[in-house]
N, C-alpha and C positions, 0 to 999 in steps of 0.2 A: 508328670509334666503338665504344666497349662499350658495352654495355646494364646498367646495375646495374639489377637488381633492387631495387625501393624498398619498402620496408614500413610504407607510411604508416596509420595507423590511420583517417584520415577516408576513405579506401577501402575498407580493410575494413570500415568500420561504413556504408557508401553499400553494396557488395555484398551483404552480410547483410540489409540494410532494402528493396535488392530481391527475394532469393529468399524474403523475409517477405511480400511482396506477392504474390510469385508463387503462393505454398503461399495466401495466404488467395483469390485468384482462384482456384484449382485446386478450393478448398474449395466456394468458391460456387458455378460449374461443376457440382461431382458432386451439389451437394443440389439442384440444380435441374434435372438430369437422374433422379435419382434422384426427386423429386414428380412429373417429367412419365411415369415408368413406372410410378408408382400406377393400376390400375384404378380407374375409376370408378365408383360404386354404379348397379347396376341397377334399371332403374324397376321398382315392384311389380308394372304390368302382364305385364313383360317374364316377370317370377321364377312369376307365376302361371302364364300360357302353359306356359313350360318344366317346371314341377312336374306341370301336367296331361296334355300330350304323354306325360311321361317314366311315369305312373301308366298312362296309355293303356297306352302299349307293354309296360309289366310284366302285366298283365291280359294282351293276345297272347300274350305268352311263357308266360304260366300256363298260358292255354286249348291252346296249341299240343302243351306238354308233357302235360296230361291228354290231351289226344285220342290223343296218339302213346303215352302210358302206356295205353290202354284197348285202341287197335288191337293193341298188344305182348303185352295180356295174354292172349289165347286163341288166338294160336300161339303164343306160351310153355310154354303148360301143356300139349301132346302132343309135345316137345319134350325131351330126355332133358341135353342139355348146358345146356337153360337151368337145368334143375334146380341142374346143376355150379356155375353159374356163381350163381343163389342165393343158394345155400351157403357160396361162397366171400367174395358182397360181406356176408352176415352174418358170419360169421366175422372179416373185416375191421372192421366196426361195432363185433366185441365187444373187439378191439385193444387193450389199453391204451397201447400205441404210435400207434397210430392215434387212438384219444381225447386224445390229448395233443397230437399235431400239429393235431386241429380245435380246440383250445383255446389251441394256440399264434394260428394264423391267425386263430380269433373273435378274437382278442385284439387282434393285429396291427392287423384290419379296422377294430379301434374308436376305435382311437389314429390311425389315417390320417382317421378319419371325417370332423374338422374341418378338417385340410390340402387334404380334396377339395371341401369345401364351399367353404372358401375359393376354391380353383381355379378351380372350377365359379364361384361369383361375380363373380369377374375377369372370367371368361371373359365370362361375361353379359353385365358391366360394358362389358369393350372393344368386345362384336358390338353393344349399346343405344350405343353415344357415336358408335361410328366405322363401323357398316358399314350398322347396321339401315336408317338412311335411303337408303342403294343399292340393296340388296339386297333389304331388309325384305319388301315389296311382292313380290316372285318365289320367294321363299322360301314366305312364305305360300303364294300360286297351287300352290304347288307339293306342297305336303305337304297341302290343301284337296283337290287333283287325286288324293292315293296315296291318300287316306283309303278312295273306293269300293272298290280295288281289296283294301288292305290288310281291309277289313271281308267280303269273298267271300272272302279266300284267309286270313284272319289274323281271325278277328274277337275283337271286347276280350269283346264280352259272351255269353254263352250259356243 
């Protein structure tokens, strides 16, 4: 037996009317995967927490750097290479190549500003919808338990 090959058009227009269904299934698919990887908005109480934690820690990191700037300052000064070295991050400072790359990077950092916030949101977003009720609770206990420690060895306020 041969096989002719037929070219009937109520086929081709039955195969077309399938990979037409197929592509709008595929469609429906990706936009409904694509709303289920939407982050979800985090609750205020969550955004407050985290803004204050995150103020906390900047305060440490301020106080840490003055203390270590203040202990640095009077072995520095009988000290003959700190002089060197001084001189050289002034020198640096009066740069106009070095003024310009801190003006590239301020720049940079401004235009990222709102991609981190977003980030940062999400982020929020997902740990408030999908972990905070597991975890929440140990988490807390847990940064509640570092705070004495972190306020002996790190403290915000001074």
């Amino acid at each position: 037996m041969d096989f002719v090959k037929v070219n009937r058009p109520d086929l081709q227009s039955q195969r077309e009317g399938d990979m037409s269904a197929k592509l709008v299934l595929a469609l429906i698919v990706a936009l409904q995967v694509s709303m289920c990887l939407c982050a979800p908005e985090p609750d205020k109480e969550l955004v407050d927490k985290y803004e204050e934690l995150k103020a906390t820690f900047y305060k440490r990191l301020l106080n840490a750097y003055k203390k270590a700037q203040g202990a640095a300052g009077p072995i520095a000064e009988g000290n003959p290479q700190a002089s060197m070295i001084k001189e050289y991050i002034e020198s640096l400072q009066a740069d106009p190549k070095m003024q310009n790359a801190v003006k590239v990077i301020t720049g940079m950092a401004g235009e990222l500003g709102p991609a981190v916030d977003r980030a940062r949101s999400g982020a929020l977003g997902v740990y408030g919808e999908y972990l905070r009720p597991y975890i929440g609770t140990y988490l807390d206990h847990a940064i509640n338990g570092l705070k004495p420690v972190l306020d002996a060895v790190l403290p915000a306020d001074e």
